[in-house]
N, C-alpha and C positions, 0 to 999 in steps of 0.2 A: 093240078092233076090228082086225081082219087085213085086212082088203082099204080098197081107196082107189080110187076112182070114176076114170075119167079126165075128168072135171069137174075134181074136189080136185086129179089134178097137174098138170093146167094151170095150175090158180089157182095151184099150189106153183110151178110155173116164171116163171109171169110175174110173181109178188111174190119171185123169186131168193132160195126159203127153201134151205139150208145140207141137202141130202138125196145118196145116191148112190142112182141111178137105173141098175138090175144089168139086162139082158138075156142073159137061161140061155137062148135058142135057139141052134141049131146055124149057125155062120160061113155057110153056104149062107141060109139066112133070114137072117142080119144083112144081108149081100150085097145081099137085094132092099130092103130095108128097114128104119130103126130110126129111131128115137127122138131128136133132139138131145141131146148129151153122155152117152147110155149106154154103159159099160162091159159089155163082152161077156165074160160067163164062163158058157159051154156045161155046163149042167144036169151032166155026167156030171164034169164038173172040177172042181166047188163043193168038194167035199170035203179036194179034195189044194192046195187056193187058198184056203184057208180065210184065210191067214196074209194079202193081199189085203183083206179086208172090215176093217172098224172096228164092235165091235161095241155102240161108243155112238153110232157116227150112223145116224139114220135110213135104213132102205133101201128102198127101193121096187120091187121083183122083178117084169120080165113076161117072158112067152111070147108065142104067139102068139092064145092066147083064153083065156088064165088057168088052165087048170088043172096043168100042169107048174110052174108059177111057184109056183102056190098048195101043190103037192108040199115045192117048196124052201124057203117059207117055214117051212114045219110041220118041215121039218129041220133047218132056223136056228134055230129057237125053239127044241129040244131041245137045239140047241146053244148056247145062251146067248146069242143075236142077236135078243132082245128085243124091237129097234124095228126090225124087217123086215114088210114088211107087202106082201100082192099088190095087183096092180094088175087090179083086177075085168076083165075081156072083153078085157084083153092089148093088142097093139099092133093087134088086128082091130076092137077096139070104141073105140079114139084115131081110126084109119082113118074109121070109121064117125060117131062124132057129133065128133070134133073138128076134124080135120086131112084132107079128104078127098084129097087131094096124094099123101100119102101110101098106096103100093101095095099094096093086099091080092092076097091070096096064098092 
């Protein structure tokens, strides 16, 4: 399975399971909004940052409504980052059932 609810990374946050939690939106969207302890590497940099990722830990990839993330997953894979997985509806569907605090956009 490639995607992961944001139900599942809350639970993964709040029982502080061992995961890197990647935001590929552009600095201007981190700006308004992100995530508690995401790392920002903007979609078009993943490639030349590769050196950056670890590709036996877990990674958990969003955007801003999954599907750019779900891009970068499917390019990890082909790139041997195995346990990368999207984050289903991105940081607009955390906004929405988890954390409503946080600013959609």
């Amino acid at each position: 399975m490639f995607d992961v609810s944001v139900q599942e990374l809350k639970q993964k946050i709040d029982t502080k399971e061992d995961f890197l939690l990647l935001d590929i939106r552009e600095p201007f969207e981190y700006d308004i909004c992100r995530l508690p302890g995401a790392k920002l590497i903007p979609m078009g940099e993943i490639p030349r940052r590769l050196n950056e990722l670890d590709d036996k830990r877990e990674m958990i990839i969003y955007c801003h409504a999954g599907v750019r993330s779900a891009r970068v997953v499917y390019w990890l894979k082909q790139n041997g980052f195995d346990n990368a997985k999207n984050l289903s509806g991105g940081i607009d569907a955390w906004s929405c059932l988890i954390d409503p605090s946080v600013p959609r956009y």
